[in-house]
N, C-alpha and C positions, 0 to 999 in steps of 0.2 A: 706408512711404516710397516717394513715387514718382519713377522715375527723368525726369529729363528728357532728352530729346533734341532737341538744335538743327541746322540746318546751318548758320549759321555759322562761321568761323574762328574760336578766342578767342588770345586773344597770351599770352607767358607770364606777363605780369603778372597777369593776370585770371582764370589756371590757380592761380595761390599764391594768389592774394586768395580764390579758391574753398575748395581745398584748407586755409589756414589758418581760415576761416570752418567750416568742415562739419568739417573734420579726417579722418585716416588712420589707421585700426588694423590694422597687422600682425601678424598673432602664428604664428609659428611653432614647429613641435616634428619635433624631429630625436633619432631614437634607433637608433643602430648596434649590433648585436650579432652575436656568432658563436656557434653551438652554445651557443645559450640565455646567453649570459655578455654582459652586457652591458657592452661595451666604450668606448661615447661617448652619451652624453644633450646635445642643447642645445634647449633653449628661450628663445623670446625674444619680447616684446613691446613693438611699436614704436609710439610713437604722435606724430602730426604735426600740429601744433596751434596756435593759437596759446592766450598762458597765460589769454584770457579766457574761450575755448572751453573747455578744459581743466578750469579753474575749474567751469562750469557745469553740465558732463558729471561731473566727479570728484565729485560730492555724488552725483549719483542714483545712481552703482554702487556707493556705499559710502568712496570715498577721502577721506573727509572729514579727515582727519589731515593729512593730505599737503598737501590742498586748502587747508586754513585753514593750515598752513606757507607757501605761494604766495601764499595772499592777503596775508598779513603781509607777504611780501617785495616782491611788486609792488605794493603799494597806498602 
């Protein structure tokens, strides 16, 4: 995937309209411990999308369950 780069200004409309076309994966992992005792674990994965991106991406990595639950519901 290649990155583009414009100079340009883009507005924020055109930032979401981006963003919900390509989408956002966060995924973080947070693990606190003291003398080896693990005290806090948080993991979390974020994703920002809209539901037809979602849709399209959630079959190739396996969410097919999920997927065809969302399709039922939005369609």
């Amino acid at each position: 995937m290649a990155v583009e780069k414009t100079n340009s200004s883009s507005s924020l409309a055109e930032v979401i309209d981006r963003i919900l076309d390509k989408g956002i994966v966060v995924d973080a992992w947070v693990r606190v411990s003291l003398v080896g005792i693990e005290l806090l674990a948080i993991e979390a994965r974020i994703v920002i999308a809209s539901v037809e991106t979602y849709l399209k991406y959630a079959e190739a990595v396996g969410l097919t369950q999920s997927a065809a639950m969302l399709r039922l519901i939005f369609k």
